[in-house]
Backbone atoms as SQL, in Angstrom:
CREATE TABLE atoms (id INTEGER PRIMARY KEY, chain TEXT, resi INTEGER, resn TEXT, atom TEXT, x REAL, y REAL, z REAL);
INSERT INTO atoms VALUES
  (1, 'A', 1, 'UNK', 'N', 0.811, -1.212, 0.000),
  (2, 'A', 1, 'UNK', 'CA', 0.000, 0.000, 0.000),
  (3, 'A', 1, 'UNK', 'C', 0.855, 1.278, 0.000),
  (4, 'A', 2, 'UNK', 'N', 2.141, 0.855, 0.745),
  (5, 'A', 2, 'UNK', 'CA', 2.710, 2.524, 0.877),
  (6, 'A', 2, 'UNK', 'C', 3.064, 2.976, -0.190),
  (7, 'A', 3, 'UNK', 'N', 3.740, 1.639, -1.191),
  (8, 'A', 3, 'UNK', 'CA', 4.670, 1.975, -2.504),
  (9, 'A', 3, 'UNK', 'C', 3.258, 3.043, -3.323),
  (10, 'A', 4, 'UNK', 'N', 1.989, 2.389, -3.509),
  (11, 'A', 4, 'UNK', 'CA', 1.096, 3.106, -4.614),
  (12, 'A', 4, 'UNK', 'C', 0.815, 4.343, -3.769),
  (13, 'A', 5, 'UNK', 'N', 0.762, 4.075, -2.559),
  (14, 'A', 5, 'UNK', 'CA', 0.342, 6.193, -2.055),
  (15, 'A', 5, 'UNK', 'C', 1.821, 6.749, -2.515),
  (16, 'A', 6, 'UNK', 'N', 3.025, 6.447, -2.869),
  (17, 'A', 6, 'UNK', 'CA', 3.834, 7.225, -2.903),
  (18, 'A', 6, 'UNK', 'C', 3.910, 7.324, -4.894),
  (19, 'A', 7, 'UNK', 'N', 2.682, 6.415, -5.259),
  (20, 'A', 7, 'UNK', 'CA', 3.316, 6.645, -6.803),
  (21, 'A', 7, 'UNK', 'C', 2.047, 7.504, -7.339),
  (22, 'A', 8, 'UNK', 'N', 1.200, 7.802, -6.453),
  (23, 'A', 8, 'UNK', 'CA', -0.199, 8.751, -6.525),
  (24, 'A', 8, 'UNK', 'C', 0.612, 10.243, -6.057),
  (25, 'A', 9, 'UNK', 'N', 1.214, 9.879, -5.095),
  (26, 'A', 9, 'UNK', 'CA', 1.845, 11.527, -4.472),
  (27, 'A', 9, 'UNK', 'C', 2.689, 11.663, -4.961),
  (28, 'A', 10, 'UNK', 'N', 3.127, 11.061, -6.125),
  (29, 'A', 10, 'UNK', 'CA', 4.604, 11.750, -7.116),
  (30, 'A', 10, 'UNK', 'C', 3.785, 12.348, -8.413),
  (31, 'A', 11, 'UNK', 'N', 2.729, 11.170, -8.779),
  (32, 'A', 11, 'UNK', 'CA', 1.968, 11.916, -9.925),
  (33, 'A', 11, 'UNK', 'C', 1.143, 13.385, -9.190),
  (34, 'A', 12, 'UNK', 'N', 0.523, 13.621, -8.314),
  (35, 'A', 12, 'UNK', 'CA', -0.372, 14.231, -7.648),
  (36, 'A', 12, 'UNK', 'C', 0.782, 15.643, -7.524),
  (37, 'A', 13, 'UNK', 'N', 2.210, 15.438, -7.402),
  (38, 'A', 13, 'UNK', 'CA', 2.863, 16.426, -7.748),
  (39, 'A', 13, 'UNK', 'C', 3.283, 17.104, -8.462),
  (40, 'A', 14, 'UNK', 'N', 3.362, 16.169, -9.277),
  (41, 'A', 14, 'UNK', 'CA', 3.892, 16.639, -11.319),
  (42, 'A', 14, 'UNK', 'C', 2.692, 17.197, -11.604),
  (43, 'A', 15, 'UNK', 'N', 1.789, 17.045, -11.305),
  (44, 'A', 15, 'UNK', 'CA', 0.673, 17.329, -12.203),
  (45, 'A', 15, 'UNK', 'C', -0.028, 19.025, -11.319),
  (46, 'A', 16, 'UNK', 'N', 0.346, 18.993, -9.933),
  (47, 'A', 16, 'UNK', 'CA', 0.468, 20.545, -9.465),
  (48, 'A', 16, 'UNK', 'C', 1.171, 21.038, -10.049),
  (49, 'A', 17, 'UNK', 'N', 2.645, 20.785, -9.782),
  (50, 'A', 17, 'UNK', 'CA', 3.912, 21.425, -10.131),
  (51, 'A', 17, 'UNK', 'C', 3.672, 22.139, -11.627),
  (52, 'A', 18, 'UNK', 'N', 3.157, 21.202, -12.607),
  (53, 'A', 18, 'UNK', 'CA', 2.279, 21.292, -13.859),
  (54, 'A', 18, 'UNK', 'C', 1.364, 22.408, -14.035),
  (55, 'A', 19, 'UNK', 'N', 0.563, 22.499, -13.283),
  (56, 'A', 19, 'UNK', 'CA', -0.764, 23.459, -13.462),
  (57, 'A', 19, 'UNK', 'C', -0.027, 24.789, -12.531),
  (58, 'A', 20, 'UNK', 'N', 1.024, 24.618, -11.295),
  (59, 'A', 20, 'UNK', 'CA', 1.491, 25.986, -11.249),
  (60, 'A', 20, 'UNK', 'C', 2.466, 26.650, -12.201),
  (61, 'A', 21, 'UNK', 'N', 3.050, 25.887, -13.350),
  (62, 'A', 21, 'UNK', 'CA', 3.879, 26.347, -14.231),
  (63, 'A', 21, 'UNK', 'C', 2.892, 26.906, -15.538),
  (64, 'A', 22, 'UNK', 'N', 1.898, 26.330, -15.455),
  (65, 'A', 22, 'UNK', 'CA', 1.015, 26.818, -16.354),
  (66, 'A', 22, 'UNK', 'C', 0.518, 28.374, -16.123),
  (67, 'A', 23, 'UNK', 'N', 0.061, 28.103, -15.103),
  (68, 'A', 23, 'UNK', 'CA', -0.931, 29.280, -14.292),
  (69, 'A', 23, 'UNK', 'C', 0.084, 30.675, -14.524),
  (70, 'A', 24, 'UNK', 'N', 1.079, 30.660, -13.891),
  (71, 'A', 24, 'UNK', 'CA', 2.380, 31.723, -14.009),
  (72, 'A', 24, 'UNK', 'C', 2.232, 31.912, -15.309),
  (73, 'A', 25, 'UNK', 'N', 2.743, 31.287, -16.212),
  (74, 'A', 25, 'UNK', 'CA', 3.337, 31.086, -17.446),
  (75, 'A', 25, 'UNK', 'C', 1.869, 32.077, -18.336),
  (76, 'A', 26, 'UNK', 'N', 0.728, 31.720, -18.236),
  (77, 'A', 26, 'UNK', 'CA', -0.423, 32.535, -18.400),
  (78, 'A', 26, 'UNK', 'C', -1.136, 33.776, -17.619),
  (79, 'A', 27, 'UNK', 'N', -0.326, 33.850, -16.506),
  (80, 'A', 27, 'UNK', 'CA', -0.629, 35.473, -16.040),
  (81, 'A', 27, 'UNK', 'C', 1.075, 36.269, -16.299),
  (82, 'A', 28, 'UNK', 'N', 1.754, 35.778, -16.647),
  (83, 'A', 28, 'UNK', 'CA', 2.784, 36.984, -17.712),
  (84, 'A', 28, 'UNK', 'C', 2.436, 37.856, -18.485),
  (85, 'A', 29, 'UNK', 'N', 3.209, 39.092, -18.096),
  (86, 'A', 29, 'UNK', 'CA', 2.418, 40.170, -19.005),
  (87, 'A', 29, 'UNK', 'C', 3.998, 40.758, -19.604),
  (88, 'A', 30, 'UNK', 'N', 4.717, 40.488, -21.089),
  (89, 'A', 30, 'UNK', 'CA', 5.908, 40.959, -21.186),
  (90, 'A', 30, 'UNK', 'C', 6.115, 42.772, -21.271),
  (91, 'A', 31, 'UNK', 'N', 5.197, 43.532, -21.053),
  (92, 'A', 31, 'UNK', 'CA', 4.808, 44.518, -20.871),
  (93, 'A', 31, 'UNK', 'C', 4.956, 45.473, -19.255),
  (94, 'A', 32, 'UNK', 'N', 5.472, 44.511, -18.541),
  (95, 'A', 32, 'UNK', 'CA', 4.711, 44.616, -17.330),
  (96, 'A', 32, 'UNK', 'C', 6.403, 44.984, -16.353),
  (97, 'A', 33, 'UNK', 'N', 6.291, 45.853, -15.380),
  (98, 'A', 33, 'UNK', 'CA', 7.990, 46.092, -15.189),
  (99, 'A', 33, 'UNK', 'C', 8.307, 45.106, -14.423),
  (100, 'A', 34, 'UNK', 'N', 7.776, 44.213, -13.582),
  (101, 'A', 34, 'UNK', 'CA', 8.464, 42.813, -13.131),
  (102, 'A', 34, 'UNK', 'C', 8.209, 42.131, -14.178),
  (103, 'A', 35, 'UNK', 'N', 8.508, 42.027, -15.689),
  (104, 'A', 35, 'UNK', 'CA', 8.392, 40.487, -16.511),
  (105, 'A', 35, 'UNK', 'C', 9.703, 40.325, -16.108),
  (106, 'A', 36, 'UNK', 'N', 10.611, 40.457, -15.493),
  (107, 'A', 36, 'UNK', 'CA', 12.111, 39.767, -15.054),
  (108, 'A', 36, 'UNK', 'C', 12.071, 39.107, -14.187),
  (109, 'A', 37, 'UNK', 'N', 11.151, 39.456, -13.076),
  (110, 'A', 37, 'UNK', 'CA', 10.916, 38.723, -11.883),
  (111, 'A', 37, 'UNK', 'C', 9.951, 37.510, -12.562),
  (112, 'A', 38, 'UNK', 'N', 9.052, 38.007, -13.056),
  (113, 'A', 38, 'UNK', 'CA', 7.923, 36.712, -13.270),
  (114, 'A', 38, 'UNK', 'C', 8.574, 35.722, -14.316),
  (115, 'A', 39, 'UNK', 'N', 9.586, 35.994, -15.409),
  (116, 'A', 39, 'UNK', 'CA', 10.007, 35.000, -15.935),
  (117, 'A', 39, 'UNK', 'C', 10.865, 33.883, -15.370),
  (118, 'A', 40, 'UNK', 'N', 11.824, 34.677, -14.388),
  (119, 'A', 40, 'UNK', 'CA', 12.433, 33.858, -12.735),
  (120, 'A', 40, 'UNK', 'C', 11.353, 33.129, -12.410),
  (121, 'A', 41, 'UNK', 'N', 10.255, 33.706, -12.215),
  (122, 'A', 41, 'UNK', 'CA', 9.911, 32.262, -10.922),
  (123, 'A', 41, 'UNK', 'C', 9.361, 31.536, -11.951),
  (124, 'A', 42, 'UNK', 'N', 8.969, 31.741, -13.215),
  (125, 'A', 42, 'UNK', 'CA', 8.134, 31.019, -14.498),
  (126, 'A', 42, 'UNK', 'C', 9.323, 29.982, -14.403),
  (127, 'A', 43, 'UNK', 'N', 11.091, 30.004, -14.597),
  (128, 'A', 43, 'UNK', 'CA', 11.805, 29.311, -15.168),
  (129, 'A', 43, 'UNK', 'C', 12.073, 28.532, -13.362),
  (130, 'A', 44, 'UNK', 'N', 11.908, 28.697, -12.078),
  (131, 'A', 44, 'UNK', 'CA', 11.662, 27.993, -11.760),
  (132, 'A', 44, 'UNK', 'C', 10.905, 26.835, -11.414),
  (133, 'A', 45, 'UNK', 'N', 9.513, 27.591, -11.703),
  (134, 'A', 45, 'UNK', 'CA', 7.934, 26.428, -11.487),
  (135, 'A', 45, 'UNK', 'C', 8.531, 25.082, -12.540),
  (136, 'A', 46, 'UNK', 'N', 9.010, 25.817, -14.041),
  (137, 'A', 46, 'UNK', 'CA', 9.664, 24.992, -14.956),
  (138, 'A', 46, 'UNK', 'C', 10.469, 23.460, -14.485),
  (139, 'A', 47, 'UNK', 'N', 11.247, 24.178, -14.047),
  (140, 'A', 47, 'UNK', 'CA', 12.297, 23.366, -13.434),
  (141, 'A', 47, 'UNK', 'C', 11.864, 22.524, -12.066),
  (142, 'A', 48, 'UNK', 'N', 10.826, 22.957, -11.338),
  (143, 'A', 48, 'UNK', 'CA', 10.232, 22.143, -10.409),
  (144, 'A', 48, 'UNK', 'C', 9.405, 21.166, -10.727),
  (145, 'A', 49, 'UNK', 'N', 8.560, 21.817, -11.828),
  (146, 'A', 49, 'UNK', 'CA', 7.775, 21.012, -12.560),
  (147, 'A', 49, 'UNK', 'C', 8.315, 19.647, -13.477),
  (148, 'A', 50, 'UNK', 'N', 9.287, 19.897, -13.618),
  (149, 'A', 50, 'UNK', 'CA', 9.805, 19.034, -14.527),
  (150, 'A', 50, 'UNK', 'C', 10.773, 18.051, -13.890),
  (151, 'A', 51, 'UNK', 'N', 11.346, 18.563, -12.804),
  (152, 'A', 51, 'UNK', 'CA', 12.461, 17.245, -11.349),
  (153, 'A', 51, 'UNK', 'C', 10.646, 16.482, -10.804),
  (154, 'A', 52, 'UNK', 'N', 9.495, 16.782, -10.724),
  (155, 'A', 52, 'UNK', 'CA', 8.714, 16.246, -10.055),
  (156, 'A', 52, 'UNK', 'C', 8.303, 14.936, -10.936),
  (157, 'A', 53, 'UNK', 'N', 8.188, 15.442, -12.552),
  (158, 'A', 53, 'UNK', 'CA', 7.758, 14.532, -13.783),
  (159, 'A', 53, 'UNK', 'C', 8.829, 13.632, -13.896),
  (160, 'A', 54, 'UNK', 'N', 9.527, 14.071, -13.818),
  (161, 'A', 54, 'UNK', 'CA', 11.010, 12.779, -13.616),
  (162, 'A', 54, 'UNK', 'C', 10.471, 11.872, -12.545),
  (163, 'A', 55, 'UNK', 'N', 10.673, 12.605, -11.470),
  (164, 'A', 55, 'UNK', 'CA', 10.100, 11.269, -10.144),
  (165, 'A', 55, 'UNK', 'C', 9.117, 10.743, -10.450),
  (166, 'A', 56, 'UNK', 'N', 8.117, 11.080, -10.988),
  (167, 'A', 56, 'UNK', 'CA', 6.636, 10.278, -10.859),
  (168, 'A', 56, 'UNK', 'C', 6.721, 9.324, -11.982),
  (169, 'A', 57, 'UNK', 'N', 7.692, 9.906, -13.311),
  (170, 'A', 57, 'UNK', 'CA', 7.597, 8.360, -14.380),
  (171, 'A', 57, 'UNK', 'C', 8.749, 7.717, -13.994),
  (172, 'A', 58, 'UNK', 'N', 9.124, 7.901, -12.575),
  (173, 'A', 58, 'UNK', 'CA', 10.299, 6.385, -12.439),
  (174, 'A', 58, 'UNK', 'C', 8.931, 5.560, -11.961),
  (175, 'A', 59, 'UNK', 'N', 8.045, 5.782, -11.318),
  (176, 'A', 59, 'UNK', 'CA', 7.248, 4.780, -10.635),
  (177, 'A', 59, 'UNK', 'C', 5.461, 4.768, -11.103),
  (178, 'A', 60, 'UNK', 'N', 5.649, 5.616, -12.658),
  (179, 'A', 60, 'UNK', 'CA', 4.521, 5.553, -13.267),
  (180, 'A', 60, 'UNK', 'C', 3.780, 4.511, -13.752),
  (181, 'A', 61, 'UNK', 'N', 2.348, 4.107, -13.506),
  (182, 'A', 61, 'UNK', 'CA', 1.812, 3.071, -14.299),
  (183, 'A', 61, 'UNK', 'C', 1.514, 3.666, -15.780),
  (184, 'A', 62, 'UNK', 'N', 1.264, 2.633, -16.739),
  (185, 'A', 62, 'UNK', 'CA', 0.963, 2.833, -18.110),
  (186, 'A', 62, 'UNK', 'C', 0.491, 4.182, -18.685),
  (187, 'A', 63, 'UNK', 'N', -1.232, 4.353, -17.700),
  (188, 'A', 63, 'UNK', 'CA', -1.965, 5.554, -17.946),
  (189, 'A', 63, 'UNK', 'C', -1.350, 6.816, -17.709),
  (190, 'A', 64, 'UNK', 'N', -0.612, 6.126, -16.529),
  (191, 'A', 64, 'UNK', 'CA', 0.207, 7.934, -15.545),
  (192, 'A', 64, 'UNK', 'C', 1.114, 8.247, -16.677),
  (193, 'A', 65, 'UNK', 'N', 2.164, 7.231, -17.473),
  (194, 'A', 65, 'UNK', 'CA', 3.444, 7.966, -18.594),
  (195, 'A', 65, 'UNK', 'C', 2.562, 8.763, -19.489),
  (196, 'A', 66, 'UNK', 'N', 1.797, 8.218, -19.543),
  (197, 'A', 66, 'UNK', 'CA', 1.255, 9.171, -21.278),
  (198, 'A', 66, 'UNK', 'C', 0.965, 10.301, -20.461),
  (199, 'A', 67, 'UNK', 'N', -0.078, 10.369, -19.872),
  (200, 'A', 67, 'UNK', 'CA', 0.247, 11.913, -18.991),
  (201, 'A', 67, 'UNK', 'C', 1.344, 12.735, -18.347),
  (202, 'A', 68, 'UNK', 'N', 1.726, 11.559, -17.951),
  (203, 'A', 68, 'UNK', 'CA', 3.287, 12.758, -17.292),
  (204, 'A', 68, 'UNK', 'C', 4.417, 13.224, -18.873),
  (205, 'A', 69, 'UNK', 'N', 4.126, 12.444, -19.875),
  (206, 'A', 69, 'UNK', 'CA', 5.123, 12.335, -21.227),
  (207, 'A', 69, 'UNK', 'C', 4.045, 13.912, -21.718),
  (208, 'A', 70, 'UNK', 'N', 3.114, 14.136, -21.301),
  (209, 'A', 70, 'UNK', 'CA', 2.031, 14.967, -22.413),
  (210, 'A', 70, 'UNK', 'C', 2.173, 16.488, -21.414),
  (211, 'A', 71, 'UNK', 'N', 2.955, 16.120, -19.845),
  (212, 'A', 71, 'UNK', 'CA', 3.205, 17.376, -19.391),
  (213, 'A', 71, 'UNK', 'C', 4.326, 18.215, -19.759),
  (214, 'A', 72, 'UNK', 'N', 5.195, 16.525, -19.696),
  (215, 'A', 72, 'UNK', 'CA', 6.650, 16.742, -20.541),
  (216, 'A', 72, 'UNK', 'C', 6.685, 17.905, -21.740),
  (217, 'A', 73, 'UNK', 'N', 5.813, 17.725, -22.595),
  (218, 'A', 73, 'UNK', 'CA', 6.026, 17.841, -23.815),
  (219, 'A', 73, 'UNK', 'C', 4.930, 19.560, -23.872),
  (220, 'A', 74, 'UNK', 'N', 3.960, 19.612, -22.996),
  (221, 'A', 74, 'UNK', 'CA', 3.813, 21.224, -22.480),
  (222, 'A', 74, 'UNK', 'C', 4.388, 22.195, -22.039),
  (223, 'A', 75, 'UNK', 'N', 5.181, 21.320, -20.960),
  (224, 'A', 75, 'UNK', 'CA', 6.384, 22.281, -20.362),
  (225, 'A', 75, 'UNK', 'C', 7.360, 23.207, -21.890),
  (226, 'A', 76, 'UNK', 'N', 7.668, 21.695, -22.799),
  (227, 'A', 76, 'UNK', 'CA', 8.848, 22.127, -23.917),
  (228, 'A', 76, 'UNK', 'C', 7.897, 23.145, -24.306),
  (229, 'A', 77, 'UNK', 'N', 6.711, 23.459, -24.821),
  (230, 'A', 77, 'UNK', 'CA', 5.607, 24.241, -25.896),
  (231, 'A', 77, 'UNK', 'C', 6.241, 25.532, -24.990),
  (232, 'A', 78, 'UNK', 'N', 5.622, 25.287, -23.226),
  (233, 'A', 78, 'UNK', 'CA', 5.848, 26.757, -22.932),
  (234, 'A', 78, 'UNK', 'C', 7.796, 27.245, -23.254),
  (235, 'A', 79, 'UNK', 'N', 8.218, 26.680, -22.948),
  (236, 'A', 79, 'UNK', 'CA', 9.890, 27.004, -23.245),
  (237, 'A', 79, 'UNK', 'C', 10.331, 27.795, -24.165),
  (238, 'A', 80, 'UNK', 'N', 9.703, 26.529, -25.272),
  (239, 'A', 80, 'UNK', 'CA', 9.648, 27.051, -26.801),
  (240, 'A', 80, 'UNK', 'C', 9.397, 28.247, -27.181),
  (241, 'A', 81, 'UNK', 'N', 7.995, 28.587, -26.439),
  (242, 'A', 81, 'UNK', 'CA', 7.539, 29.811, -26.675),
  (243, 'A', 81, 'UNK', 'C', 8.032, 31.316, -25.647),
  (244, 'A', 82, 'UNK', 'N', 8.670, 30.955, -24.849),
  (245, 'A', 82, 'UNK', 'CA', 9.915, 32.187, -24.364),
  (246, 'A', 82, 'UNK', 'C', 10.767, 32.040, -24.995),
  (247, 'A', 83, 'UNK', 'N', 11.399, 30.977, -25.705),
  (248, 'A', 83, 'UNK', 'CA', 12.351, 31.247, -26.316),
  (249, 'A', 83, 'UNK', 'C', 12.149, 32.075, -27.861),
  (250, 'A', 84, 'UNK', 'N', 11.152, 32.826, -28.019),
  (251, 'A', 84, 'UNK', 'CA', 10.591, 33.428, -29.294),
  (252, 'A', 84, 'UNK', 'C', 10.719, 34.869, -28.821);
């Protein structure tokens, strides 16, 4: 029992870590005189978000990779798109 509460609370993190990198990432305003500060904590949520998706697909079942692979691959979209 402990191993699956700990492979629910690794996904249950990626997938916050996820929606707070989102959330930031969509109240950016590059207009705005902290966009230096907000891209900092944007490129940390990033980076939190993404050490959490690592942990959760070491101990992901089937359904959980395609989701944690589909946060993976959001995170790159937002990246991508600061890097423009």
């Amino acid at each position: 029992m402990p191993y699956h509460k700990n492979k629910q609370q690794a996904f249950q993190a990626a997938q916050q870590g996820m929606e707070d990198a989102e959330e930031i990432y969509s109240e950016m305003n590059q207009d705005s005189a902290d966009y230096g500060h907000q891209l900092k904590h944007l490129q940390q949520e990033i980076n939190e978000a993404s050490q959490q998706i690592e942990n959760a697909l070491a101990v992901a079942s089937e359904h959980e990779r395609a989701q944690l692979e589909q946060f993976q691959a959001d995170l790159n979209t937002i990246i991508s798109k600061l890097d423009q």
